[in-house]
N, C-alpha and C positions, 0 to 999 in steps of 0.2 A: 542427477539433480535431486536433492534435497528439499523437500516442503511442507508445509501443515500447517495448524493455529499456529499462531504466537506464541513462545514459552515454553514448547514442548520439545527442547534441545535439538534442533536441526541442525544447529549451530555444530553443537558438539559431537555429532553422529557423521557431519558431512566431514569433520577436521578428522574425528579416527577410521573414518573409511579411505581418508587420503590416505593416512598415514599408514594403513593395512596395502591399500595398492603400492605404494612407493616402498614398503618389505616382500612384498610378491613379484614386483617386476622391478628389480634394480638396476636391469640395464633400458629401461623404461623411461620417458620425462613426463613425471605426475606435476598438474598445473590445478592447485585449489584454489576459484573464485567467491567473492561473496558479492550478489548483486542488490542487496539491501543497503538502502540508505543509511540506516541506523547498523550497521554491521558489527557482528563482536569478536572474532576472527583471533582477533589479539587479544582479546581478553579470553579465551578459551587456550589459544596455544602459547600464552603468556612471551609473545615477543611484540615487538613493534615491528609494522609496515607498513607500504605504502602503495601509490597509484601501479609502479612497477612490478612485475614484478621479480622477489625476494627467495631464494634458497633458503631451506629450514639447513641448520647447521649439522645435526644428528641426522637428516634423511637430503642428502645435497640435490638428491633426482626429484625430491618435491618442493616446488616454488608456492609460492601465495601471494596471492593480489588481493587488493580490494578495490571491486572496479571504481574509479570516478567518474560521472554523468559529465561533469563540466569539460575534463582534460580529454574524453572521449570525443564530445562533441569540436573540440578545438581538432584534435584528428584529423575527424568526419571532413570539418570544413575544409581543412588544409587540401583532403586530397580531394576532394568532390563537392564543395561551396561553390566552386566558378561555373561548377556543368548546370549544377541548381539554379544559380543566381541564371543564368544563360536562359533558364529553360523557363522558372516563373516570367522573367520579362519578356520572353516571346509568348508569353500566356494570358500578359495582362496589360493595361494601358500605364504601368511602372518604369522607369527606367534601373538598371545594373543597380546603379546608386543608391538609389532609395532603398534597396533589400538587404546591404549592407549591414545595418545596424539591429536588423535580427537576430542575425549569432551573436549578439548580446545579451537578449534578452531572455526569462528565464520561462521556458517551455514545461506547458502542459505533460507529461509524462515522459521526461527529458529518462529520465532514470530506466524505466521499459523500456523506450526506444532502442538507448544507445548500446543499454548491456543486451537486447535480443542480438542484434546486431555485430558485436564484439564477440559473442558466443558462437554464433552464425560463422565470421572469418576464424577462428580459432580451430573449427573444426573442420572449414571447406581448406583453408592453408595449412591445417596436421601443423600446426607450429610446436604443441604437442602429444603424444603418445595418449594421452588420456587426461579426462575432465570431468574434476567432480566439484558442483556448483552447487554453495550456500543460499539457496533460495530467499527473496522475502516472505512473509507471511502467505496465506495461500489465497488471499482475495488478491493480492500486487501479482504475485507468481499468475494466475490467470490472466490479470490486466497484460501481462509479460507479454504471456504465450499465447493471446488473442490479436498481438500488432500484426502480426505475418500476416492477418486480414488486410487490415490498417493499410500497411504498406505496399499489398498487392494495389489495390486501390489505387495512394497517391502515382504509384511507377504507370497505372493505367491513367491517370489522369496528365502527366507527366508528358507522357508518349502522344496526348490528344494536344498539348500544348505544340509537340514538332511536328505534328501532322498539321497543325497550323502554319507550319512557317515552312514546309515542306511545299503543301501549296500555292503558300506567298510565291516562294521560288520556279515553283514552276509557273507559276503564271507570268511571271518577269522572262524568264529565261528560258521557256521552253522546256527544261529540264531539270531535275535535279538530283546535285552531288552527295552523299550524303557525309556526314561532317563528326568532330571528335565527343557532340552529345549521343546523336545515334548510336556511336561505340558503346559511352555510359551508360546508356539506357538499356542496350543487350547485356551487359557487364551485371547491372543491377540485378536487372529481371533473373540473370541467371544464377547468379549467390544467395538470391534470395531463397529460389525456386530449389535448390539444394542444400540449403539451412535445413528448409522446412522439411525434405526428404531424411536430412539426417536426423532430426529431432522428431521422426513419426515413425522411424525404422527400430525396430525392438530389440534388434540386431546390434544396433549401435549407442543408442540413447535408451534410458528409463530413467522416469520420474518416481525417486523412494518417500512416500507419504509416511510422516513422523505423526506420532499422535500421545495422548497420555490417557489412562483408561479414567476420564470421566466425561458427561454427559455431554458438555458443550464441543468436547474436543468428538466426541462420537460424531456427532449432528454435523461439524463443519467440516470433517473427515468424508461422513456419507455424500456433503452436497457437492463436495472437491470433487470425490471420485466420478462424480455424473458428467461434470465440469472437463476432467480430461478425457473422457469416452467422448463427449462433441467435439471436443478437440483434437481426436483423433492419437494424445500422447498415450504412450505405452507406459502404463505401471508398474512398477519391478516386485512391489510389496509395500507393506504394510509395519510398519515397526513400532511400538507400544511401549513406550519408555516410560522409567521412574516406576516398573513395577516392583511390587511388593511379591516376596516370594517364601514369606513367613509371615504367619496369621499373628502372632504374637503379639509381633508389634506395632499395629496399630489395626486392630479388629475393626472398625470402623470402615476403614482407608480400604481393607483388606478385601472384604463382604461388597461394598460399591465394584472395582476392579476386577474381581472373579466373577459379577454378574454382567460387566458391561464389557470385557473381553469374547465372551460367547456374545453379543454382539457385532462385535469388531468380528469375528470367524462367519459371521452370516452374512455381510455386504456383500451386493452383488458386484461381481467379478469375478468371484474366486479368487480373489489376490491372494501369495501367501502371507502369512503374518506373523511376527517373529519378537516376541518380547524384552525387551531390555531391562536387567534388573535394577533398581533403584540405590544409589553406590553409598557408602557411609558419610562421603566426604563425595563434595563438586567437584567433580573430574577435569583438572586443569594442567596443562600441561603435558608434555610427550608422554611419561610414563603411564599417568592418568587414563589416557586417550586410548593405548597402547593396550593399557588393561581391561577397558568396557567392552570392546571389540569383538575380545574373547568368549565374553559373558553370553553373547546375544545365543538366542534360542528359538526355532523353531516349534508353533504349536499347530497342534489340529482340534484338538480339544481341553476342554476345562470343568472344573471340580466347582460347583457353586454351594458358595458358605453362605450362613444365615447371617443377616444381619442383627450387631448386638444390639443393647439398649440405648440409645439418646442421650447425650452430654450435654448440655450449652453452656458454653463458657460465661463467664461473669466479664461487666465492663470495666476495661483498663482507662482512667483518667493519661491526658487530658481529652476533651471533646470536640466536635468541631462546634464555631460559635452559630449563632441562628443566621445565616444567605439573606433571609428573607424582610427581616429589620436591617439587616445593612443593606437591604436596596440592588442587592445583585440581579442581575437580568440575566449573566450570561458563565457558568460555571462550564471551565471544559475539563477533563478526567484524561490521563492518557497516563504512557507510560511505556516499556518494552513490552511484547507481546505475550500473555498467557501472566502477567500479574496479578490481576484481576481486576483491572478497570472498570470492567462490563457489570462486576459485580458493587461493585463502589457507586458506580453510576448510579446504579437503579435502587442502592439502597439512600441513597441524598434524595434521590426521590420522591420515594416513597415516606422516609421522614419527615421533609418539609410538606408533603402534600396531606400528610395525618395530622400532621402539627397547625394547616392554617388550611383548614376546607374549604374557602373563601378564594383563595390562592389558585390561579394555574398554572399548573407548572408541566414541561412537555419534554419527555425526555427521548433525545436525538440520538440514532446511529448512523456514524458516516464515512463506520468502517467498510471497504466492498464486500468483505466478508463479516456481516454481520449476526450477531449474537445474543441480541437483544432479546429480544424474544424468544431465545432458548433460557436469558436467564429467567424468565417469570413462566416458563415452561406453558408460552401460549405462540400463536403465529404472530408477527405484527407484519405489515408492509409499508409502502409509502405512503399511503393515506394515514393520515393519525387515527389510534384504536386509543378507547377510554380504557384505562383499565381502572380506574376508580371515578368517580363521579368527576375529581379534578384534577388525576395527573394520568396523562395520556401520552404515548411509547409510539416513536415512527423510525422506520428504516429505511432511508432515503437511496430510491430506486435511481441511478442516477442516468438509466435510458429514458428514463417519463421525463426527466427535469432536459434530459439533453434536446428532445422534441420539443420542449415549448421552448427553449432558450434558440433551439433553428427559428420557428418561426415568429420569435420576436426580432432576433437579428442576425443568425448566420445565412436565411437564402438572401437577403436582400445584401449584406457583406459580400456573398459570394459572386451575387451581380455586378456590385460595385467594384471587386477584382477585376471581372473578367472586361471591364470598360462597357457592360452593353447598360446599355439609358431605358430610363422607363417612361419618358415621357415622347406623345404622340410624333413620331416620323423620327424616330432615334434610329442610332445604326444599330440593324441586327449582324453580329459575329458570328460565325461559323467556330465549332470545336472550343471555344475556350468556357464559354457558360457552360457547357455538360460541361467540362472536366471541373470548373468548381462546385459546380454540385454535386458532382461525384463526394469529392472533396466532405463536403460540408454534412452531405448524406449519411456517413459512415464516421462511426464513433473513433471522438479523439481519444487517445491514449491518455493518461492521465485526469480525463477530464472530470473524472469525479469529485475532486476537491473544489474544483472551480465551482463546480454546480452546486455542491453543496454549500457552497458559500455564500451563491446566491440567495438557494432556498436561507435561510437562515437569515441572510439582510433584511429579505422581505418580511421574517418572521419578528425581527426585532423590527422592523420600521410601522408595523399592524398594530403592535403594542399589543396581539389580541393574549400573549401570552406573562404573564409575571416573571418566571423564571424559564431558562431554560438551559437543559442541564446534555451535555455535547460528550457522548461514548464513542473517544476518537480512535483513529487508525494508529498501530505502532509508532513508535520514534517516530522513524525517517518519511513516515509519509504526514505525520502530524506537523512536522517542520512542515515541508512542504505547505500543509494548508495552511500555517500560518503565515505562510511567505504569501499565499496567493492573490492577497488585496493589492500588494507591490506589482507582484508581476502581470496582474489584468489591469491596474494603471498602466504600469509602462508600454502594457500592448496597445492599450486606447489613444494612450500620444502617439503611438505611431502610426496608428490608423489616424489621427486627428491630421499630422503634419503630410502625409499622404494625400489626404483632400484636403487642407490649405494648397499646395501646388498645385494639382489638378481637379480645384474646387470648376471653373469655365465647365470643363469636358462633363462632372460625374453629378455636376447638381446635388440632388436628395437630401438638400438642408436637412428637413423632416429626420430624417433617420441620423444623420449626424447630430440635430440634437437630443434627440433619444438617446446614442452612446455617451453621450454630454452627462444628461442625467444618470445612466448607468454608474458612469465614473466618480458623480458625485456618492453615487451609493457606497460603491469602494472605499472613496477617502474617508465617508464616514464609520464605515467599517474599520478602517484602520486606526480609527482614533480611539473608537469603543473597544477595540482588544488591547489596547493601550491605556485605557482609562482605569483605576482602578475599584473607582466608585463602582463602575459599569462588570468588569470581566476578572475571573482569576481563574489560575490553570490550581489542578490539583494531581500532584503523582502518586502513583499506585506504585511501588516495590516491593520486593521479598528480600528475605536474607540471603542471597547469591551474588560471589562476587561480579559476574559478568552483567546480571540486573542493575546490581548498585552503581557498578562502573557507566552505564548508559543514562542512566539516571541523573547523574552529577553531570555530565557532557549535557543532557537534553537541558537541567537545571542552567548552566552558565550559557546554552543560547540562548532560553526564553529570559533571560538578566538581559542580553544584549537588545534583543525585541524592543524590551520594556513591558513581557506582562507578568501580571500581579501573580509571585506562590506566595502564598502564606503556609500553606499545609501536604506535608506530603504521609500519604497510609501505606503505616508497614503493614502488609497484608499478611496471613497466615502466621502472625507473630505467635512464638515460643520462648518461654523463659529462655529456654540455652540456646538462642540465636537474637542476639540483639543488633541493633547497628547505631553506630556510633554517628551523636548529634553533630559532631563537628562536620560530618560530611556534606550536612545542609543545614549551615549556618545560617541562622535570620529565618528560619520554619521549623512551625511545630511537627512532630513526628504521631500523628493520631495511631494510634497502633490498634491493630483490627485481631482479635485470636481466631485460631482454627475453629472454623466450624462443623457440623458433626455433617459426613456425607448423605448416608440414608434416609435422606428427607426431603419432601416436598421445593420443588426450586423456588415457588413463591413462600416456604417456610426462612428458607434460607435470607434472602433479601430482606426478609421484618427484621429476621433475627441481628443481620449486620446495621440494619435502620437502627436498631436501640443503641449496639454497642460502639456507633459512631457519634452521635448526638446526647 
């Protein structure tokens, strides 16, 4: 398994390490996955594919998939919807029918679930020989590798639902048979319980952390590695790509890399760690892939160069226009991982917040693995931290948001599942309230979007902020949250249509019109990320074609949404890497130049504040 920040070729390191096994073992069946939403798969090994999967043509023992969340989940149902549906209604005061129209709807961390899952049978069913998985970025990849909790959990609460109806039976009958859930339930528990053995056995599985030798990628490197030691995953190494291996050309780039390598050698682990040279040309294609493979080099030690003198490049016209006379409330930044959003983010920031001291403006991360505060080279957390008298940096912790969001409405949710009543001389149940608490207790999979969404409704509904400026998750999970107004509507109608049927039995007007109003918060959200007065996205790119190519895909969904780009930053721009305006037609191309590395993180973000504005 393949993982690390954004942008630091995981992409391309997991496609030539297939492609190296599928020449070492060719009577072997190599199966390359990508479990990223935003996946570039085909745009590294320059073919098209699909949910299936596909034999590369030149290596026939290596196939490639890219998992789908949706086609997975139609699967799931197919074979295991009816023991589910069986087992919540012996769980709750629901009938079969009513559960029905959840496999419709779009789930909180659908994408971790299904591909843990899908990886899980691949290696318990050898379908085959070997697997090497495109990871998402390394906050998703955790979100991933933390369900096998998750899931122990609902299989325990699951199993509390038939110890329910276990007892019904024996209380009618004197006895009881046990029946084709009980199979399911053993079935589960035990694929699961040997997933988890095969993905913690060192023997069999190792997770390869990709990195590129500068500070940010250092810092979410280091907090990774802590992250799979609790998680018990076995690391295989360390690999440092896009190195410089000639001082010549580009002494700047050269001097940062050679001091933050002996870095990279000192994390604790002792992992080894193995450099990958930085290629002349984007490595695309069989041949490409074929040849960086080769490259790669084991170190134990480094040679540190002095840093030269300080360049700053001069501003490239055009600019962005003033956010703040046009009344925006809500700028989001995103893009494929490792372009430099993080950085773009904080330098809109810090511009409009110099530009109008009067002004508050709040700049949001709601990345899992956040960065924010690596960029202004201070700590932030989920409390907002000033970092100037009026523009203040939060990294939304999204287990502090998931606890107050239980106790506004998941324990009393969880009651109202389990049928028990809150009012005096109600029936108390046996076995089904723990199990939804169980349930409710333990962190959903995906649910950081959701939370974050909230927080942020709340923030635009306070008005206490001017601006606020949103340092979002990659691609595929920034879809995701921008889908997520849709899909906590849809969840709420059908919590809604749930208690219209058995409004008689479950009472608690009270709390149903509480979700009432949640949901009006939603629709009003939906309409202010669609407004254009109110919200625009802004993309971050480089001159890479597997960047550009996600960029233009992410472009023509947020067209489909309906929200406002006017602007997209070519980041790290160079006279002799341009990218061509037609690709995003109807936006301006703000173009950002390299900026010099050996310097102060908060020097850095002034310095992109001027030359964006």
């Amino acid at each position: 398994m393949f993982t690390g920040k954004g942008g630091v070729g995981k992409t391309t390191l997991s496609c030539s390490f297939a492609r190296r096994w599928a020449r070492l073992f060719p009577n072997e069946q190599i199966l390359l996955i990508s479990t990223d939403p935003a996946h570039s798969l085909g745009d590294v090994l320059q073919i098209k594919f699909e949910h299936n999967a596909l034999p590369l043509r030149d290596l026939p023992n290596l196939s490639v998939r890219a998992l789908d969340a949706k086609e997975l989940l139609l699967e799931f149902q197919a074979k295991s919807g009816r023991f589910l549906e069986l087992l919540v209604e012996r769980g709750s005061f629901v009938e079969g029918e009513d559960l029905t129209p959840v496999w419709d709807l779009d789930w909180p961390g659908l994408d971790e679930v299904m591909s843990l899952l899908e990886i899980q049978r691949l290696l318990t069913e050898k379908v085959v020989d070997r697997i090497v998985v495109d990871m998402a970025p390394s906050g998703h990849t955790l979100n991933l590798l933390g369900i096998k909790d998750f899931l122990d959990i609902v299989l325990n609460s699951l199993e509390l639902f038939q110890e329910k109806h276990r007892h019904i039976a024996t209380s009618f009958r004197g006895k009881y048979t046990a029946d084709e859930v009980d199979e399911f339930l053993v079935n589960m528990k035990s694929e699961l319980a040997q997933g988890r053995r095969l993905l913690q056995n060192k023997d069999i599985s190792a997770l390869l952390v990709v990195a590129i030798a500068e500070s940010m990628s250092l810092l979410e490197t280091s907090r990774l590695l802590k992250s799979l030691q609790a998680l018990s995953i076995p690391c295989g190494g360390l690999f440092v790509n896009q190195f410089l291996t000639n001082a010549p050309t580009d002494l700047d780039r050269y001097s940062e890399q050679q001091q933050l390598l002996e870095k990279f050698l000192k994390l604790p682990g002792n992992h080894p760690v193995f450099i990958v040279p930085q290629q002349r040309s984007e490595p695309l294609g069989g041949k490409a892939l074929d040849n960086i493979i080769t490259q790669i080099q084991k170190i134990d030690t480094v040679a540190i160069a002095p840093p030269p003198p300080i360049q700053w490049p001069a501003k490239l016209l055009p600019s962005f226009s003033d956010f703040i006379t046009e009344r925006r409330q809500l700028i989001l930044v995103g893009g494929k991982g490792g372009v430099g959003k993080t950085t773009v983010a904080a330098a809109i920031g810090w511009a409009l917040a110099s530009r109008y001291p009067n002004k508050n403006i709040r700049l949001i991360s709601i990345d899992p693995a956040h960065s924010l505060g690596d960029a202004f080279g201070e700590k932030l957390g989920h409390e907002p931290t000033q970092i100037t008298a009026n523009l203040s940096g939060q990294e939304i912790d999204a287990d502090i948001i998931l606890e107050q969001f239980r106790n506004d409405y998941l324990w009393e949710l969880a009651e109202m599942m389990s049928g028990e009543g809150t009012e005096a001389g109600a029936i108390k149940i046996a076995y089904t309230p723990q199990a939804w608490r169980q349930i409710v207790a333990h962190a959903l999979p995906g649910i950081n979007e959701m939370l974050s969404l909230i927080t942020i409704m709340d923030l635009l509904d306070r008005k206490q902020q001017d601006l606020i400026i949103l340092d979002t998750a990659p691609t595929g999970h920034l879809l995701r949250f921008l889908e997520m107004p849709s899909a906590l509507a849809d969840w709420l109608a059908w919590i809604f249509k749930l208690w219209m049927k058995y409004q008689n039995i479950l009472g608690r007007v009270d709390f149903m019109g509480r979700l009432r109003n949640l949901r009006q918060q939603v629709v009003q959200v939906q309409k202010k990320l669609k407004d254009p007065h109110h919200t625009e996205f802004i993309g971050v790119i480089q001159a890479q074609a597997a960047i550009i190519a996600e960029q233009v895909r992410l472009t023509e969904s947020l067209q489909k949404m309906g929200v406002q780009q006017r602007y997209v930053v070519h980041n790290r721009y160079s006279q002799d890497r341009s990218i061509h305006a037609k690709l995003f037609a109807g936006q301006t191309i703000i173009r950002l130049p390299i900026l010099p590395r050996s310097v102060e993180p908060l020097d850095r973000i002034k310095a992109a504040a001027n030359l964006l504005f």
